[in-house]
PyMOL Python script that loads the backbone (N, CA, C, O; Angstrom):
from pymol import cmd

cmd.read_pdbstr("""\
ATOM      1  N   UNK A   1       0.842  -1.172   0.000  1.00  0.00           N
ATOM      2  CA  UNK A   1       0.000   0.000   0.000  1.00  0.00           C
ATOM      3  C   UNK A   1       0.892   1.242   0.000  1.00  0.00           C
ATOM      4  O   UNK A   1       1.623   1.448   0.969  1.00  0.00           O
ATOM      5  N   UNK A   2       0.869   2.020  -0.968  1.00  0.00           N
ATOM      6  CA  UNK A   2       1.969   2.785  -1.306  1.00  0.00           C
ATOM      7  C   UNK A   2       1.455   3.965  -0.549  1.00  0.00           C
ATOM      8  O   UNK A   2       0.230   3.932  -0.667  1.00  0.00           O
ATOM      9  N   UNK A   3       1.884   5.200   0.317  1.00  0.00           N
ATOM     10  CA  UNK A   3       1.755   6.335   0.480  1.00  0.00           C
ATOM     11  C   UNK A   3       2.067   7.459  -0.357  1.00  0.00           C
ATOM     12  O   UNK A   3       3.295   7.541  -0.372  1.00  0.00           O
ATOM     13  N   UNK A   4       1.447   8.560  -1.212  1.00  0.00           N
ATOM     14  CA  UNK A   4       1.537   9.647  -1.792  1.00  0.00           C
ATOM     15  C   UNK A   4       1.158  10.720  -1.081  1.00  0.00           C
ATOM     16  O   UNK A   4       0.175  10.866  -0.355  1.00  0.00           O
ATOM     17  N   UNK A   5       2.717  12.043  -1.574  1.00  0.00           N
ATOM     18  CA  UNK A   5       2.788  13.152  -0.462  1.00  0.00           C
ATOM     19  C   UNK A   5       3.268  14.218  -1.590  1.00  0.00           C
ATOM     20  O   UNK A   5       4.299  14.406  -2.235  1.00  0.00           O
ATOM     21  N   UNK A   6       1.857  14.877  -1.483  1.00  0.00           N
ATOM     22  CA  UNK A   6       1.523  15.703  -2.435  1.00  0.00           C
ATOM     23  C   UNK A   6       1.502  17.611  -2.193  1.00  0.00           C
ATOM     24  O   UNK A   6       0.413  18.092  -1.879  1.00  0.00           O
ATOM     25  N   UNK A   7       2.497  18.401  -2.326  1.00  0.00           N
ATOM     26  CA  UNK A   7       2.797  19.816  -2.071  1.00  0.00           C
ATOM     27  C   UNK A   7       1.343  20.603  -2.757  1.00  0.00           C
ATOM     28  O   UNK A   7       0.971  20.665  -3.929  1.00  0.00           O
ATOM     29  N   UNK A   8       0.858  21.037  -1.759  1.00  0.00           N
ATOM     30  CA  UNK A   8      -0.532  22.143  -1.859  1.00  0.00           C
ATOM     31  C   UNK A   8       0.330  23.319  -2.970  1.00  0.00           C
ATOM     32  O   UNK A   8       1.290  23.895  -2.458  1.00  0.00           O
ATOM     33  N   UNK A   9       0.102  23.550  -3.967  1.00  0.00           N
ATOM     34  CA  UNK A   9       0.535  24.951  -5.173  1.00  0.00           C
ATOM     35  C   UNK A   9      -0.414  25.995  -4.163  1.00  0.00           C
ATOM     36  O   UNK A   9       0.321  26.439  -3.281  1.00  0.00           O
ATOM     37  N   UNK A  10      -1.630  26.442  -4.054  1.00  0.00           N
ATOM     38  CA  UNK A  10      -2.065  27.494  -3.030  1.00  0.00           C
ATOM     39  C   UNK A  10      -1.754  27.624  -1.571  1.00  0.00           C
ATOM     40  O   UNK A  10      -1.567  28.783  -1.202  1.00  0.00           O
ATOM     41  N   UNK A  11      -1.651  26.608  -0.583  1.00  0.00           N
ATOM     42  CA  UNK A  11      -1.651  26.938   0.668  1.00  0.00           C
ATOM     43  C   UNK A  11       0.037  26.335   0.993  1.00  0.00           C
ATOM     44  O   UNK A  11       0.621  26.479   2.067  1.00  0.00           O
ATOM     45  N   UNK A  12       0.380  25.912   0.237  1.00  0.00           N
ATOM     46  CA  UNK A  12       2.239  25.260   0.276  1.00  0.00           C
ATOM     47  C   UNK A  12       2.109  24.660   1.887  1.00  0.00           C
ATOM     48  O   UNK A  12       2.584  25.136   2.918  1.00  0.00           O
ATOM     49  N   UNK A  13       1.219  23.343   1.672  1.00  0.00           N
ATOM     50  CA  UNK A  13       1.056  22.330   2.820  1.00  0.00           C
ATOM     51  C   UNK A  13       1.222  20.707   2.114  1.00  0.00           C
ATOM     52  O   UNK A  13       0.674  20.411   1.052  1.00  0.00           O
ATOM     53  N   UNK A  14       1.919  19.922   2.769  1.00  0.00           N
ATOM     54  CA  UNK A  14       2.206  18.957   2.170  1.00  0.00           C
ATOM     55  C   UNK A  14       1.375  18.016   2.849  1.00  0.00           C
ATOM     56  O   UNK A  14       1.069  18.074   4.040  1.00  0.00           O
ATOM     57  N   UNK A  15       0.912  16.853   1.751  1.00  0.00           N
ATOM     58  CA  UNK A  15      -0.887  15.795   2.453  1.00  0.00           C
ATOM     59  C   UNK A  15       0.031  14.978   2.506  1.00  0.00           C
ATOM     60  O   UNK A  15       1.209  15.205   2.230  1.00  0.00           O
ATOM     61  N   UNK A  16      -0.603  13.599   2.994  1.00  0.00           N
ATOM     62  CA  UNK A  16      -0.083  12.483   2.868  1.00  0.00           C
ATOM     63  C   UNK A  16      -1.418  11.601   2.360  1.00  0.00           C
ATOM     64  O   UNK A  16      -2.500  11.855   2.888  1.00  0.00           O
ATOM     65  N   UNK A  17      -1.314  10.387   1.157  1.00  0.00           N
ATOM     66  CA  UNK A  17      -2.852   9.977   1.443  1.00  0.00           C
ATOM     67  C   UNK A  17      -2.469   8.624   0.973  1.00  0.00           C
ATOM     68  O   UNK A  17      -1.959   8.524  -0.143  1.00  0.00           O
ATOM     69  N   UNK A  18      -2.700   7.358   1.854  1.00  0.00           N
ATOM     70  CA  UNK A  18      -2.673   5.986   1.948  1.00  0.00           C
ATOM     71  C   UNK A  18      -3.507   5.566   0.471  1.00  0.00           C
ATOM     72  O   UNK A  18      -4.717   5.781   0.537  1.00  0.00           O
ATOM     73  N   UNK A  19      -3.128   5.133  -0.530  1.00  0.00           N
ATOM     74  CA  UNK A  19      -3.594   4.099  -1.495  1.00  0.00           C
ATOM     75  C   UNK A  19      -3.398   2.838  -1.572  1.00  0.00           C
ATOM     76  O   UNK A  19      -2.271   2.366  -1.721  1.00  0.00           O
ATOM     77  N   UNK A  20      -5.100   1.712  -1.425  1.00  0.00           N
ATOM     78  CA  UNK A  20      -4.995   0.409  -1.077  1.00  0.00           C
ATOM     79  C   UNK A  20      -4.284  -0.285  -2.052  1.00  0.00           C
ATOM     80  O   UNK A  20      -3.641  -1.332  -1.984  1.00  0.00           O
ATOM     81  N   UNK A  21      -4.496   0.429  -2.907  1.00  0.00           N
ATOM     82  CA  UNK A  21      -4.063  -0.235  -4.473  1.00  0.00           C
ATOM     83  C   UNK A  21      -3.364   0.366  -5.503  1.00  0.00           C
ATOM     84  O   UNK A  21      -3.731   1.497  -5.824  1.00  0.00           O
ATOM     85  N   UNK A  22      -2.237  -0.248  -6.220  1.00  0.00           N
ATOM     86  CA  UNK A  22      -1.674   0.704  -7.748  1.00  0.00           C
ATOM     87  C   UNK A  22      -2.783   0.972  -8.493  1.00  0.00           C
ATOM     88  O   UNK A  22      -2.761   2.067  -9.056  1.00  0.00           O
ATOM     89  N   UNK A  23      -3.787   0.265  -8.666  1.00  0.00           N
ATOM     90  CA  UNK A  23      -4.827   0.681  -9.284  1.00  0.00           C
ATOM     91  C   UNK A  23      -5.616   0.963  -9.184  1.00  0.00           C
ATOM     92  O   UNK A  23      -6.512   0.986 -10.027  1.00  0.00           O
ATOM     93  N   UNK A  24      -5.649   1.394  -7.831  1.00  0.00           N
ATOM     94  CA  UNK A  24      -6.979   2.585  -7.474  1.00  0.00           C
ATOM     95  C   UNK A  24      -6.768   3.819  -7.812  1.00  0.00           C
ATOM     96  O   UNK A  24      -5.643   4.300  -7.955  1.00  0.00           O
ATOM     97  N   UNK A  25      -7.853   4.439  -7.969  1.00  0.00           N
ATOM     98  CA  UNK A  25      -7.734   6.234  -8.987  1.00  0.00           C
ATOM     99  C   UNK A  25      -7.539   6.704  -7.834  1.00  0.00           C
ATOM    100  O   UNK A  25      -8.010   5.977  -6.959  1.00  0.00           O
ATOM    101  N   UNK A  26      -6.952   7.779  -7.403  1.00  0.00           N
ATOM    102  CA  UNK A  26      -6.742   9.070  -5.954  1.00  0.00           C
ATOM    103  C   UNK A  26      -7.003  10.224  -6.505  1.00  0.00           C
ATOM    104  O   UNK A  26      -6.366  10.722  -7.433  1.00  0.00           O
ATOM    105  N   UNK A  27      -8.040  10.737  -5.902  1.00  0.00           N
ATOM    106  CA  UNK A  27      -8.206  12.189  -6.303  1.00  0.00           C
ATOM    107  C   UNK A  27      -8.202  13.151  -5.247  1.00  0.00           C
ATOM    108  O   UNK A  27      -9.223  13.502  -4.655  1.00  0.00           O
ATOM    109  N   UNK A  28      -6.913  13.626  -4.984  1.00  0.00           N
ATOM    110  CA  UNK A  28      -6.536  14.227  -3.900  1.00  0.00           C
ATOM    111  C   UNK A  28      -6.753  15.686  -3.981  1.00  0.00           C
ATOM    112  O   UNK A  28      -6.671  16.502  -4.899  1.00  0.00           O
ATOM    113  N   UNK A  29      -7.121  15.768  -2.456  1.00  0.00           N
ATOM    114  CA  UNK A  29      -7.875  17.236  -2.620  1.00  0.00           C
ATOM    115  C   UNK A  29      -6.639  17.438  -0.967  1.00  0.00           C
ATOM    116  O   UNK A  29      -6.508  16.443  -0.254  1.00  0.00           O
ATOM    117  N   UNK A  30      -5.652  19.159  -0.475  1.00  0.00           N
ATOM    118  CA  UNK A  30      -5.543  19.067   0.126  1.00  0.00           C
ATOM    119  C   UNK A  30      -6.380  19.277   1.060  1.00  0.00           C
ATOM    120  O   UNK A  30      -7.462  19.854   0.948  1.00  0.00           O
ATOM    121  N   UNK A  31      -5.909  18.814   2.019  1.00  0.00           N
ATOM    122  CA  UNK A  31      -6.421  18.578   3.530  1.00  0.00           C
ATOM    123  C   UNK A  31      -6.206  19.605   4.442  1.00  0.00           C
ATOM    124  O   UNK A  31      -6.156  19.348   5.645  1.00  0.00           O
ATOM    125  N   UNK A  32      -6.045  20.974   3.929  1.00  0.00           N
ATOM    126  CA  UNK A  32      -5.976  21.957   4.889  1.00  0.00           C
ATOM    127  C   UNK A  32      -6.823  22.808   4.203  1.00  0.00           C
ATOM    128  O   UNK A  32      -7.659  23.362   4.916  1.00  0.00           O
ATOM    129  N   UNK A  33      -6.855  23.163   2.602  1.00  0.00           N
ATOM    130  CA  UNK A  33      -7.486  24.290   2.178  1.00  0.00           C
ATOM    131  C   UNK A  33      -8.262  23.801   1.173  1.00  0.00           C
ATOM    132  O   UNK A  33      -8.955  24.661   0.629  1.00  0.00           O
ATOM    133  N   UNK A  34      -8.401  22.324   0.613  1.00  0.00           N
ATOM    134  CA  UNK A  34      -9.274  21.838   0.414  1.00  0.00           C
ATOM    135  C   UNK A  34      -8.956  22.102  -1.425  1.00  0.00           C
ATOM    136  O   UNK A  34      -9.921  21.954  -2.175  1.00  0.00           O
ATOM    137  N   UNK A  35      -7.862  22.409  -1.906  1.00  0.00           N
ATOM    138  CA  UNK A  35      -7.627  23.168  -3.179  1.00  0.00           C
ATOM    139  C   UNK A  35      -7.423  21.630  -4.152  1.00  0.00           C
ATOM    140  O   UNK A  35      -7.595  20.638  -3.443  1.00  0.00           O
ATOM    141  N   UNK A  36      -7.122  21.334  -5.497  1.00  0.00           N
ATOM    142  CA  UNK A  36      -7.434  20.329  -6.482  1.00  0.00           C
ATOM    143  C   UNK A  36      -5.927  20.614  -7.141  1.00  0.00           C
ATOM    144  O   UNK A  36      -5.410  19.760  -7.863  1.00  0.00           O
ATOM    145  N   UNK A  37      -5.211  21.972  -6.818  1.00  0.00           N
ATOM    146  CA  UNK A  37      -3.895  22.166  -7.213  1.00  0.00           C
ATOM    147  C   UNK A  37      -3.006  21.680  -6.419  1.00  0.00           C
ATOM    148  O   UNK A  37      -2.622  22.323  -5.442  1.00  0.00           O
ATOM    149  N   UNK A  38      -2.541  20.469  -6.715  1.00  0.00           N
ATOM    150  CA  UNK A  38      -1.220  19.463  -5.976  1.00  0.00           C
ATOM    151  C   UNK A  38      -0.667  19.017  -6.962  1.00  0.00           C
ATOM    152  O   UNK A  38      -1.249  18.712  -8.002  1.00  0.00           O
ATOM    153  N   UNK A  39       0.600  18.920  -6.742  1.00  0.00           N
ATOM    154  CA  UNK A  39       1.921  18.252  -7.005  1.00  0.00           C
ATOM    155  C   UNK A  39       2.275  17.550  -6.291  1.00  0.00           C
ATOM    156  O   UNK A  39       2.322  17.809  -5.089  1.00  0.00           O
ATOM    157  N   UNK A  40       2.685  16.292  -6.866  1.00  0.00           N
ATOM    158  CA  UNK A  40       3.275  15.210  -6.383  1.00  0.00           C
ATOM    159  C   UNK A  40       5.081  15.222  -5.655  1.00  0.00           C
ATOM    160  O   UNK A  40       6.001  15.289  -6.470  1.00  0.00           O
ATOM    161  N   UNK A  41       5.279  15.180  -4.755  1.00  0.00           N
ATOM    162  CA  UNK A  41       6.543  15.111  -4.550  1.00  0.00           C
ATOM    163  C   UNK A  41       7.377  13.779  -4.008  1.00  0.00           C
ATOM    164  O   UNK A  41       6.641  12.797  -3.918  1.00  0.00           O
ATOM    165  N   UNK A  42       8.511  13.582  -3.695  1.00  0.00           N
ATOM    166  CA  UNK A  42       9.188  12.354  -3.308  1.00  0.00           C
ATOM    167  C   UNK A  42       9.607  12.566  -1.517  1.00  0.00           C
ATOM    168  O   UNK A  42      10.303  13.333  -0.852  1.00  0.00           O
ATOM    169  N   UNK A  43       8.752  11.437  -1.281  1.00  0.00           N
ATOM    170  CA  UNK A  43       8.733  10.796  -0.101  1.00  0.00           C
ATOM    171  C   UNK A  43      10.108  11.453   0.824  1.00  0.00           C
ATOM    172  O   UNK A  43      11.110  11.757   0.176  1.00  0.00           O
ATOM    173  N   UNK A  44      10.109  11.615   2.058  1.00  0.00           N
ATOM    174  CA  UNK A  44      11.458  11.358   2.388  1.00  0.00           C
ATOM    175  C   UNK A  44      11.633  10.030   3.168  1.00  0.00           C
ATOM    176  O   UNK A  44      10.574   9.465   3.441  1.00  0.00           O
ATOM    177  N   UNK A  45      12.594   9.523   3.512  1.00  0.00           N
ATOM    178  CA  UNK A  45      12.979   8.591   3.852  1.00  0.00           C
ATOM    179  C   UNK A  45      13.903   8.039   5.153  1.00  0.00           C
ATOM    180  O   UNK A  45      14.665   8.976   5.393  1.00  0.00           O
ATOM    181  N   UNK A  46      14.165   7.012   6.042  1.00  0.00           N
ATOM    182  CA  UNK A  46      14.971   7.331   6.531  1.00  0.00           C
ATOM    183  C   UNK A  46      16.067   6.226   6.159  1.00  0.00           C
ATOM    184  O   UNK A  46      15.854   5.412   5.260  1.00  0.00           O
ATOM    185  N   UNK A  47      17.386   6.246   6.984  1.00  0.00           N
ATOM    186  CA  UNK A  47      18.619   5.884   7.025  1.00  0.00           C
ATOM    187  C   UNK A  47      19.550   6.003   8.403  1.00  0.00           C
ATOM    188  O   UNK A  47      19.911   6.924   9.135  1.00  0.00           O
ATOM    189  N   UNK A  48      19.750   4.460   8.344  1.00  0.00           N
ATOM    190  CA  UNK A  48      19.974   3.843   9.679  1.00  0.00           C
ATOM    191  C   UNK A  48      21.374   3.606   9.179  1.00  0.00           C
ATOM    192  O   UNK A  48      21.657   3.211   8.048  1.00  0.00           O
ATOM    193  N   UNK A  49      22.424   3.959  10.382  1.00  0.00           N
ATOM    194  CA  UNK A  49      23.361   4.296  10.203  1.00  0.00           C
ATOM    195  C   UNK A  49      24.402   2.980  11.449  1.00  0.00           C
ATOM    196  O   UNK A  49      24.239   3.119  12.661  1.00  0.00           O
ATOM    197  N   UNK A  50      25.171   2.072  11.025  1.00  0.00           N
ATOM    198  CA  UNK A  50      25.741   0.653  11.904  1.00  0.00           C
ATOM    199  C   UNK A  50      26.117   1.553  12.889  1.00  0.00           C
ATOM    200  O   UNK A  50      25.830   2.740  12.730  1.00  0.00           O
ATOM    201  N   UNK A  51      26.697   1.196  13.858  1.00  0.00           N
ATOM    202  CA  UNK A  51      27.127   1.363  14.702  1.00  0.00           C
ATOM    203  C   UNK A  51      28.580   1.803  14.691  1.00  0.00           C
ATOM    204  O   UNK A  51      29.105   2.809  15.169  1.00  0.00           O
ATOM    205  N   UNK A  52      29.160   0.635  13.923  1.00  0.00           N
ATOM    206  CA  UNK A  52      30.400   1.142  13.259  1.00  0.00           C
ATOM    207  C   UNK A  52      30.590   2.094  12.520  1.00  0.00           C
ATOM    208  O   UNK A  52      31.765   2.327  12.236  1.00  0.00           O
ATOM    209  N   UNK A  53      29.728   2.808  12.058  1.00  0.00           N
ATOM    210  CA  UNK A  53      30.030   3.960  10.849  1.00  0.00           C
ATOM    211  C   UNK A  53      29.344   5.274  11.726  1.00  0.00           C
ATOM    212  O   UNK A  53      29.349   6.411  11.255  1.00  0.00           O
ATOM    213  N   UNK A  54      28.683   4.912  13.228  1.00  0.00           N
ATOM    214  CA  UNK A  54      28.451   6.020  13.687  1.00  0.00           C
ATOM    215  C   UNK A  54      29.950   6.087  14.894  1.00  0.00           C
ATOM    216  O   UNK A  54      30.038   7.125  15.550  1.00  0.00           O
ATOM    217  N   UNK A  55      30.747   5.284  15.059  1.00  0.00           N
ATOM    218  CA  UNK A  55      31.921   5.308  15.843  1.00  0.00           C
ATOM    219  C   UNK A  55      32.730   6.046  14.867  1.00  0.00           C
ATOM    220  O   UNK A  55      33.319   7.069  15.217  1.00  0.00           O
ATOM    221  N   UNK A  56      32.773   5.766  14.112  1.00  0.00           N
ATOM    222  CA  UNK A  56      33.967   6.461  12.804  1.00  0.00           C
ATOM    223  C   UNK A  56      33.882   7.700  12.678  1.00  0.00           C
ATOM    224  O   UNK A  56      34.858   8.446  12.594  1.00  0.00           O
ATOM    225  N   UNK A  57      32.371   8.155  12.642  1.00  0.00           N
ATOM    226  CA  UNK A  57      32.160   9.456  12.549  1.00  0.00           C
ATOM    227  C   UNK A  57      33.123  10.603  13.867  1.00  0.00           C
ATOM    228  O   UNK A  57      33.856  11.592  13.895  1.00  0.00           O
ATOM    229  N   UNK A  58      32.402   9.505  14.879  1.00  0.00           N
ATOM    230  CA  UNK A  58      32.236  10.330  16.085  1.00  0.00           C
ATOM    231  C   UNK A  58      34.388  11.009  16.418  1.00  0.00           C
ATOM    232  O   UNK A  58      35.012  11.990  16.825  1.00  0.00           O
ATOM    233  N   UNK A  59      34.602   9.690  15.901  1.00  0.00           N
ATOM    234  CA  UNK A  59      36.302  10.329  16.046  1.00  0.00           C
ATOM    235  C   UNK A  59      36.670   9.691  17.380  1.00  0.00           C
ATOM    236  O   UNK A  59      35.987   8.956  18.093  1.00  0.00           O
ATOM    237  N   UNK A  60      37.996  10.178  17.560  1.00  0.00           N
ATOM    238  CA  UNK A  60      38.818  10.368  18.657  1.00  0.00           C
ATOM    239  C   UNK A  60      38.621  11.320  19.926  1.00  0.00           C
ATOM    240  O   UNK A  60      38.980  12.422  19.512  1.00  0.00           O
ATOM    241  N   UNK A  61      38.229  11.458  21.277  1.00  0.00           N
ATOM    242  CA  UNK A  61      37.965  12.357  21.876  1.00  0.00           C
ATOM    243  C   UNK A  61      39.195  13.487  21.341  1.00  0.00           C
ATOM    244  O   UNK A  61      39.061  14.683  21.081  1.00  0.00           O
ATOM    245  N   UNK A  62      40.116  12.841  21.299  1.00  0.00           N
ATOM    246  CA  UNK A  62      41.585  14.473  20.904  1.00  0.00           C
ATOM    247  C   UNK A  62      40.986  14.960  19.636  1.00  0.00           C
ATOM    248  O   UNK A  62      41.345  16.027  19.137  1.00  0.00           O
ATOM    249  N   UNK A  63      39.989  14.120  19.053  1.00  0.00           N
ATOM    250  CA  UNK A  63      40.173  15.025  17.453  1.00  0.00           C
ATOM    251  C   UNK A  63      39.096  16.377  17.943  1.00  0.00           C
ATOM    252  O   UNK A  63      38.734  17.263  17.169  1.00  0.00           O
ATOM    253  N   UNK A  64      38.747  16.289  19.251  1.00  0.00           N
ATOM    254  CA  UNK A  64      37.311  16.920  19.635  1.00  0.00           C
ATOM    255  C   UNK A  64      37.785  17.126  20.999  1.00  0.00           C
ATOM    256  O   UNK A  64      37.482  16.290  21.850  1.00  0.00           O
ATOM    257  N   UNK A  65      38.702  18.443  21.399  1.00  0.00           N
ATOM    258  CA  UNK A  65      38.881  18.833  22.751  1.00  0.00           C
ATOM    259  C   UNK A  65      37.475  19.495  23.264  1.00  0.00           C
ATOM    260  O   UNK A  65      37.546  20.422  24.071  1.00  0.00           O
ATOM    261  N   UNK A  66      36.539  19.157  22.931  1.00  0.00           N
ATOM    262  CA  UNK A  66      35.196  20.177  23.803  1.00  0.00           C
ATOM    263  C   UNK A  66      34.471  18.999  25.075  1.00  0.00           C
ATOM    264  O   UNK A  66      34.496  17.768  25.090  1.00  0.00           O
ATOM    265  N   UNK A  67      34.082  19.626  25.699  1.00  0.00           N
ATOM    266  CA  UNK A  67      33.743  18.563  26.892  1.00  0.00           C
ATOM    267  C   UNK A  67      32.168  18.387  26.677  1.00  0.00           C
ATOM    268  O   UNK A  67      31.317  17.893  27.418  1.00  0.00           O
ATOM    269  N   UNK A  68      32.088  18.873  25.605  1.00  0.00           N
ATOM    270  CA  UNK A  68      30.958  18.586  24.950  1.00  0.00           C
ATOM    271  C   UNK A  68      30.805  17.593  24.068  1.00  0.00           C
ATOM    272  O   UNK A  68      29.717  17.319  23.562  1.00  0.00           O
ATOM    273  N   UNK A  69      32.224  16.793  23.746  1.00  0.00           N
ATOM    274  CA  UNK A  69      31.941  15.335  23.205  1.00  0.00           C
ATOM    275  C   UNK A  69      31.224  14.617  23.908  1.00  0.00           C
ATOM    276  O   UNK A  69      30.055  14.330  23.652  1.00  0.00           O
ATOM    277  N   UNK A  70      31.961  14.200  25.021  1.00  0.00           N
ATOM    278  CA  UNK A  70      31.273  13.470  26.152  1.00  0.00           C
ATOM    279  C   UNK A  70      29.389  13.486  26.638  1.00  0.00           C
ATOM    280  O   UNK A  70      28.917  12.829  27.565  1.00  0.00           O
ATOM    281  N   UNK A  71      28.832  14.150  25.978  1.00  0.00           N
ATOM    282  CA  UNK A  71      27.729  14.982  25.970  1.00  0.00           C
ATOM    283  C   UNK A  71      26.923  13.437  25.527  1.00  0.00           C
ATOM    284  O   UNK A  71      26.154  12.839  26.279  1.00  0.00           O
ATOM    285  N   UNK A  72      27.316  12.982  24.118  1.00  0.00           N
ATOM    286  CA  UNK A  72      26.477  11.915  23.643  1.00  0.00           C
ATOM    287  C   UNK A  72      26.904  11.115  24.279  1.00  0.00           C
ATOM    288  O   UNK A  72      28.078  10.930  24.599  1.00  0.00           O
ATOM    289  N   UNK A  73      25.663  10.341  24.628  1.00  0.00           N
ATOM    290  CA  UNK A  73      25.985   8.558  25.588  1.00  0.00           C
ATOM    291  C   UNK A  73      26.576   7.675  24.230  1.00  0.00           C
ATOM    292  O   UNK A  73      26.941   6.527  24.487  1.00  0.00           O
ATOM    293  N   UNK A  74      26.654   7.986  23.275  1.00  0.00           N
ATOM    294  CA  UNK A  74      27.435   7.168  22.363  1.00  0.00           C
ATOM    295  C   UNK A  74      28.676   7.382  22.432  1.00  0.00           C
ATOM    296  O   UNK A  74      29.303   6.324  22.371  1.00  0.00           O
ATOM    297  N   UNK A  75      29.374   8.368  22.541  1.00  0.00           N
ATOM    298  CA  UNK A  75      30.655   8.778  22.796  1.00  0.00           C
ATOM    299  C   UNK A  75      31.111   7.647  24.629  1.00  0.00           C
ATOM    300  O   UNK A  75      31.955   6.783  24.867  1.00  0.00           O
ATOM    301  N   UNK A  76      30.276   8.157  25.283  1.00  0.00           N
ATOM    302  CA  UNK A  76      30.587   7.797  26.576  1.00  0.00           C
ATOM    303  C   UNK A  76      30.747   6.018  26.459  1.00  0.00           C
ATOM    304  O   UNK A  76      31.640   5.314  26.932  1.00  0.00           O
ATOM    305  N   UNK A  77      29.583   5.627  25.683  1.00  0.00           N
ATOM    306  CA  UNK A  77      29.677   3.958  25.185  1.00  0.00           C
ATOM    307  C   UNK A  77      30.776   3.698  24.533  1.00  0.00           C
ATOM    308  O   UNK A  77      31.231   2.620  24.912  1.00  0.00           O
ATOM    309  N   UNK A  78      31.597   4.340  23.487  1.00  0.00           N
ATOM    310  CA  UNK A  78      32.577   3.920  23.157  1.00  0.00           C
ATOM    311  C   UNK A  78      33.712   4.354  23.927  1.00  0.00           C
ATOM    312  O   UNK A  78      34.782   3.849  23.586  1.00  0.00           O
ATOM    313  N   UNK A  79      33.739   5.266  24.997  1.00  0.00           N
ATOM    314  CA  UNK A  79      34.991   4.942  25.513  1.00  0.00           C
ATOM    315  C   UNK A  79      35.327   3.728  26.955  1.00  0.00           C
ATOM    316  O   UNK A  79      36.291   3.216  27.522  1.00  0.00           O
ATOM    317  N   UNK A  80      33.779   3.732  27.025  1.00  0.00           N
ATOM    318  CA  UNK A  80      33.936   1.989  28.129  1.00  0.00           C
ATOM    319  C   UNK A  80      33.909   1.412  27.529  1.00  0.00           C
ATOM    320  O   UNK A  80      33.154   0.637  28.115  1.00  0.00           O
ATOM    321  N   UNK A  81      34.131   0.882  26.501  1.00  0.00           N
ATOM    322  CA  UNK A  81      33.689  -0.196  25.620  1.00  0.00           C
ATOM    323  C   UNK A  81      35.822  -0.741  25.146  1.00  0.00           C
ATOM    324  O   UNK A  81      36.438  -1.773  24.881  1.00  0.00           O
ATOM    325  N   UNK A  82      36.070   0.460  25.277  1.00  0.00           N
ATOM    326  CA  UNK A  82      38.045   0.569  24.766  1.00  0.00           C
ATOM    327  C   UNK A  82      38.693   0.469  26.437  1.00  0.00           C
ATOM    328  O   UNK A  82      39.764  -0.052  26.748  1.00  0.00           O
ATOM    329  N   UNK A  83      37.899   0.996  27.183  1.00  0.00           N
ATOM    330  CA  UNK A  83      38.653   0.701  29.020  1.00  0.00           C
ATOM    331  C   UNK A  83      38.372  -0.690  28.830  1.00  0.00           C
ATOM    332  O   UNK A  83      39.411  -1.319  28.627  1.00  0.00           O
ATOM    333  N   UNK A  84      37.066  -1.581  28.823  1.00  0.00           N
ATOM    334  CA  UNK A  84      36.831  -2.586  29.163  1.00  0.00           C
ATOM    335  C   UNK A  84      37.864  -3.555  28.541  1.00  0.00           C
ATOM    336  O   UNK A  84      38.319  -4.493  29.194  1.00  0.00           O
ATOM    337  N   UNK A  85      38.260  -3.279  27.128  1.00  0.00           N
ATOM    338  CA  UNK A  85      38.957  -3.704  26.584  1.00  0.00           C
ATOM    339  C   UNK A  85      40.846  -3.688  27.041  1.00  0.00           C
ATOM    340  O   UNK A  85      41.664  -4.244  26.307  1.00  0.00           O
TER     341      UNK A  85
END
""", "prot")
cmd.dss("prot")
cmd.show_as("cartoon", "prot")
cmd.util.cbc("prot")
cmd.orient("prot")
């Protein structure tokens, strides 16, 4: 069941509207101002990022003297994770 997310041209509000089927007709009207002028736009999406490629990012505490690294519990997880070791 595919979702279509369609930009309002008059009130610039973006719908969302559930279709059961590729071949059901949708005649989307938005849902705030009720207008027949929509454009179709592309979905956004998300992206899940390993664990390993969010350690890589994060660096070396030296590459990052702010004591504001320490801030993310991911930072704090990888440096017990190198003591334990």
């Amino acid at each position: 069941m595919p979702i279509y997310e369609f930009l309002c041209q008059k009130c610039n509000t973006k719908s969302s509207f559930l279709v059961r089927s590729m071949t059901d007709s949708l005649i989307a009207k938005c849902l705030a101002c009720g207008s027949n002028n929509l454009t179709r736009i592309i979905s956004g999406f998300a992206y899940h990022k390993s664990m390993e490629s969010i350690h890589n990012e994060a660096g070396e505490p030296q590459m990052f003297p702010s004591p504001d690294y320490y801030k993310d519990p991911r930072n704090i997880g990888r440096w017990a994770e190198k003591r334990a070791k």
